[in-house]
C-alpha positions as CSV (number, residue, x, y, z in Angstrom):
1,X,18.7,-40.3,-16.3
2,X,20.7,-41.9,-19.1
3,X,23.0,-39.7,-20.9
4,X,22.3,-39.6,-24.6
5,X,25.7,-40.0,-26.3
6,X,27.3,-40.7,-29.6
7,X,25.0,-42.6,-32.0
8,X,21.7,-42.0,-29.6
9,X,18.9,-40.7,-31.4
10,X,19.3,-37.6,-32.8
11,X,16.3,-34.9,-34.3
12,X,17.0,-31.1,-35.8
13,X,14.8,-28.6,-33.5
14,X,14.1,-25.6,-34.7
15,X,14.3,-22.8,-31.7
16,X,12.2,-19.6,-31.8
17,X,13.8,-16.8,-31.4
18,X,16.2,-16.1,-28.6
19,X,15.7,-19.4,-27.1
20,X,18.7,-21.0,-28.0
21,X,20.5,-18.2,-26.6
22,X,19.0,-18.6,-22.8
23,X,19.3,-22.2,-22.7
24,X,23.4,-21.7,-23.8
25,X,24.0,-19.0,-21.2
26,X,22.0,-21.3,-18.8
27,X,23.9,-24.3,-19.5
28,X,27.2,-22.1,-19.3
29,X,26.0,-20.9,-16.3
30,X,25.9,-24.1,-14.4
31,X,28.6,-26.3,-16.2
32,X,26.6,-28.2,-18.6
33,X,25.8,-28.1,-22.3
34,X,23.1,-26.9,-24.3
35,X,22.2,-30.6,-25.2
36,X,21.6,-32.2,-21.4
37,X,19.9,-29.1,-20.2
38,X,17.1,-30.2,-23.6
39,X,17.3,-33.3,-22.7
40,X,17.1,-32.8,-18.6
41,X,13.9,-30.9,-19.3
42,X,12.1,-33.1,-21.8
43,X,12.9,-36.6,-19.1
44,X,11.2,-34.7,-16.9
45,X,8.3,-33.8,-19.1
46,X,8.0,-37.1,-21.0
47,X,9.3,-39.8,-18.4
48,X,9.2,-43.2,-19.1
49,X,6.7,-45.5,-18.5
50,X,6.7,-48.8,-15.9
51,X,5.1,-51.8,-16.9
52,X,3.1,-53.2,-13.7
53,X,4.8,-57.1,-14.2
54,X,8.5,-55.3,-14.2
55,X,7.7,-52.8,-11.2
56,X,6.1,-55.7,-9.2
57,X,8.9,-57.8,-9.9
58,X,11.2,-54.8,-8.4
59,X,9.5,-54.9,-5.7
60,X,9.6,-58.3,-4.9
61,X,13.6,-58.6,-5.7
62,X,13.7,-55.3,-2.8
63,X,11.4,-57.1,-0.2
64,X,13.8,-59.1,1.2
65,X,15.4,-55.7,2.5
66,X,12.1,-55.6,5.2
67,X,13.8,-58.4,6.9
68,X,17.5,-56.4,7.6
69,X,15.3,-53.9,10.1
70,X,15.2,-50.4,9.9
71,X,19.0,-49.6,10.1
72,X,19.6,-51.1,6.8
73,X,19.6,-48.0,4.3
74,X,18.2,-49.7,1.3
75,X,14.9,-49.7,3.4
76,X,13.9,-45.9,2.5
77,X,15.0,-46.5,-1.6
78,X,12.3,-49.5,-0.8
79,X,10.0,-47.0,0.5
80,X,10.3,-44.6,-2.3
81,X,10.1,-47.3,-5.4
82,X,6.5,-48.3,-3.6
83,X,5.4,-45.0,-3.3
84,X,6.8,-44.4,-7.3
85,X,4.8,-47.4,-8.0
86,X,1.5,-46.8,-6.4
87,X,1.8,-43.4,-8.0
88,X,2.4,-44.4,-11.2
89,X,-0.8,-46.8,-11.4
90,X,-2.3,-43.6,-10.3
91,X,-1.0,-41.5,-12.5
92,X,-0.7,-43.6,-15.5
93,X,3.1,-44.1,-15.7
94,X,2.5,-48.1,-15.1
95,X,0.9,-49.6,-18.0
96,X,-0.6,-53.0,-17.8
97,X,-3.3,-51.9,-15.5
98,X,-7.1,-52.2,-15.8
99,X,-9.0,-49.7,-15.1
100,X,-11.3,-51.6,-12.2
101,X,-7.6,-51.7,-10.2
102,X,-6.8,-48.3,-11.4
103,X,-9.7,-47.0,-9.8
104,X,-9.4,-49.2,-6.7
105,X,-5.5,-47.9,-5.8
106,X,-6.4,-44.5,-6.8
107,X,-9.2,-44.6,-3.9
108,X,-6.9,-46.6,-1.8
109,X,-4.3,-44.1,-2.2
110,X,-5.9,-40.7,-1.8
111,X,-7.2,-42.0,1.3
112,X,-3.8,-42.9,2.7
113,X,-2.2,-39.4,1.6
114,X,-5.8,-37.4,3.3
115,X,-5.3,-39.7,7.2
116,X,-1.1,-38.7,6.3
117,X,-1.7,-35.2,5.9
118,X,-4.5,-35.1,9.3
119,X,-1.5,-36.7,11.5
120,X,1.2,-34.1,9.9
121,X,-0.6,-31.3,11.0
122,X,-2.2,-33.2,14.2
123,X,1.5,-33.3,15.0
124,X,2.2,-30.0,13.9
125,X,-0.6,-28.7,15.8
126,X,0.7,-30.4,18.9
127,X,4.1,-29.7,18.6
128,X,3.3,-26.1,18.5
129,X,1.0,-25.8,21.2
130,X,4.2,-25.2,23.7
131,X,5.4,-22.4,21.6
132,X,4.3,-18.4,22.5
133,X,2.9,-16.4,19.4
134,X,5.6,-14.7,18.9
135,X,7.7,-17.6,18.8
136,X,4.7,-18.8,16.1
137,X,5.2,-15.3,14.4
138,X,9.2,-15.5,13.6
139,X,8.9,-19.6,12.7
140,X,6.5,-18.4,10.0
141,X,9.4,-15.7,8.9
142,X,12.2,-17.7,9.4
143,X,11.5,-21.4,10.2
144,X,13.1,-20.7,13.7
145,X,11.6,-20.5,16.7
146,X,13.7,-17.5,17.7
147,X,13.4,-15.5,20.5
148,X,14.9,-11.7,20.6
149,X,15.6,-9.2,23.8
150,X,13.5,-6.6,22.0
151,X,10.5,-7.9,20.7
152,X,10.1,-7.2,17.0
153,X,6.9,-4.6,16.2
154,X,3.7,-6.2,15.7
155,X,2.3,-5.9,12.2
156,X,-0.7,-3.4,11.6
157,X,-4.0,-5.3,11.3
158,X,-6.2,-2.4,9.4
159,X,-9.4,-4.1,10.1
160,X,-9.2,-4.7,14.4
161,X,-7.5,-0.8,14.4
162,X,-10.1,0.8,12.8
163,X,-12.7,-0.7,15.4
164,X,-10.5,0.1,18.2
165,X,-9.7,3.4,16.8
166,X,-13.7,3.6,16.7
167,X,-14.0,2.3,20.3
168,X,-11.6,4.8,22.3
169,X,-11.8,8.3,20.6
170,X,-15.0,10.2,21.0
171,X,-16.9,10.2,17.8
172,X,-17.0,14.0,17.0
173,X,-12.7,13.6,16.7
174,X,-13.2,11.0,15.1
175,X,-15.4,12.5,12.2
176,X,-13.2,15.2,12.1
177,X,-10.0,13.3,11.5
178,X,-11.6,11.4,8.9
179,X,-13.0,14.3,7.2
180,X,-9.5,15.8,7.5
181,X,-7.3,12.9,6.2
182,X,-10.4,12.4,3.4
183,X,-9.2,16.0,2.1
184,X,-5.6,14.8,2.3
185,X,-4.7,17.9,4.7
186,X,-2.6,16.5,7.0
187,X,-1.7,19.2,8.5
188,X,-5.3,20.0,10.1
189,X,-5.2,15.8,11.0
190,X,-2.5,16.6,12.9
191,X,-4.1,19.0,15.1
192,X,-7.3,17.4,15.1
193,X,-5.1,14.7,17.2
194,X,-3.2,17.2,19.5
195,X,-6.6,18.5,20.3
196,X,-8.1,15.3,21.0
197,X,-9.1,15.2,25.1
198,X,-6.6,13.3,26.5
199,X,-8.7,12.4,29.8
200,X,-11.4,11.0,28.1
201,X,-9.3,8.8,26.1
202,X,-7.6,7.5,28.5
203,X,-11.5,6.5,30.5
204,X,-12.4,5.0,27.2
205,X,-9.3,2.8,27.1
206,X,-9.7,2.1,30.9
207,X,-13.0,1.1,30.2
208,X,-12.1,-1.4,27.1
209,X,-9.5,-3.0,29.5
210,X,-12.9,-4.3,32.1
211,X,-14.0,-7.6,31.8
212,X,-16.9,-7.3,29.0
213,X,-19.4,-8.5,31.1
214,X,-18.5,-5.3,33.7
215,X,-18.8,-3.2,30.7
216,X,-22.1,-4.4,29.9
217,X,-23.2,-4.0,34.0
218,X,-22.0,-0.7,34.0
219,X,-23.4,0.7,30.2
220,X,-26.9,-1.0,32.4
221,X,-27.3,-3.6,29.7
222,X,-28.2,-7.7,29.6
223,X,-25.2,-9.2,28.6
224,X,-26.3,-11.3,25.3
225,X,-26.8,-15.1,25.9
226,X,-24.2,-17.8,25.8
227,X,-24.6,-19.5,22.7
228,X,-24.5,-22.4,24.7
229,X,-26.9,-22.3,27.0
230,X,-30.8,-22.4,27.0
231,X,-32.3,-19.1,26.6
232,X,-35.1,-20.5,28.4
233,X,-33.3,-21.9,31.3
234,X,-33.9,-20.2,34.8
């Protein structure tokens, strides 16, 4: 970004109120003045634009830096003015451009960045398939694949508790607990739990821990069909 200095264009801005103020202790803040932070923001805003003759010819001066090899460091500032360029057509930044070949890169490109993004997460996909979930769970919190002696605590899922909730207490507690934490009496919930047969629950969980189709053998029911297969099929 060029630096606007002495005898650069200058323009009397009128500031609502307080604004001034924010961009000063900003600037003071981080070392600058009030004048680069105005004009950091508005280059950013209101970039220049490219004509496509002196991008091209850019590009052709940098192409000779395809033939040092990969090693050669100029390769990735090569990499980035294409992408720039291509981007710009896109985008409008490059001027000089008809809107036939507009079009044309613009389909060109969003096709390119769609098959990038696939093989990102492909690879992502991949890359994470040797990973446990909770090695999954603490990348997503930290961006580390960390692993800890005491497993952290699992985070309530209110949705798969209330069916097992549902699935291992006997449906007259149940009610009753409901009712009781409905009212807000926490107390009586509390006893309503204590009560609760202990035995029973414990069958219920034993029972949830079969293999489903046992539990459907021994409830005397038909399994349902495998979505798979032909109902019809003997």
């Amino acid at each position: 970004m060029a630096k606007a200095g002495r005898g650069a264009d200058q323009y009397m801005l009128r500031f609502p109120d307080g604004l001034r103020d924010r961009i000063k202790a900003y600037a003071e803040r981080v070392g600058t003045s009030i004048n680069s932070e105005i004009v950091r923001v508005l280059e950013r805003e209101f970039p220049e634009q490219w004509t496509v003759d002196n991008r091209l010819e850019e590009l052709e001066k940098m192409l000779s830096i395809l033939s040092a090899g990969r090693d050669d460091p100029r390769l990735d500032e090569f990499v980035q003015k294409f992408e720039e360029t291509v981007e710009g057509i896109v985008s409008g930044r490059v001027i000089g451009v008809d809107p036939e070949t507009r079009d044309a890169v613009s389909n060109m490109w969003g096709l390119y960045k769609t098959r990038e993004s696939e093989a990102a997460l492909e690879e992502e996909q991949d890359a994470q398939m040797d990973y446990t979930e909770e090695e999954l769970e603490a990348y997503g919190v930290t961006g580390r694949f960390e692993k800890y002696a005491v497993p952290p605590p699992k985070k309530p899922d209110p949705f798969s508790d209330e069916l097992h909730l549902r699935d291992i207490l006997p449906p007259r507690s149940l009610a009753e607990l409901a009712e009781k934490l409905g009212k807000g009496d926490l107390e009586a919930a509390a006893k309503v739990v204590a009560s609760m047969p202990k035995q029973e629950i414990e069958e219920r969980i034993k029972f949830l821990q079969l293999p489903v189709t046992e539990q459907y053998r021994r409830r005397g029911e038909v399994p349902p069909a495998d979505p798979g297969t032909d109902p019809f099929e003997r």
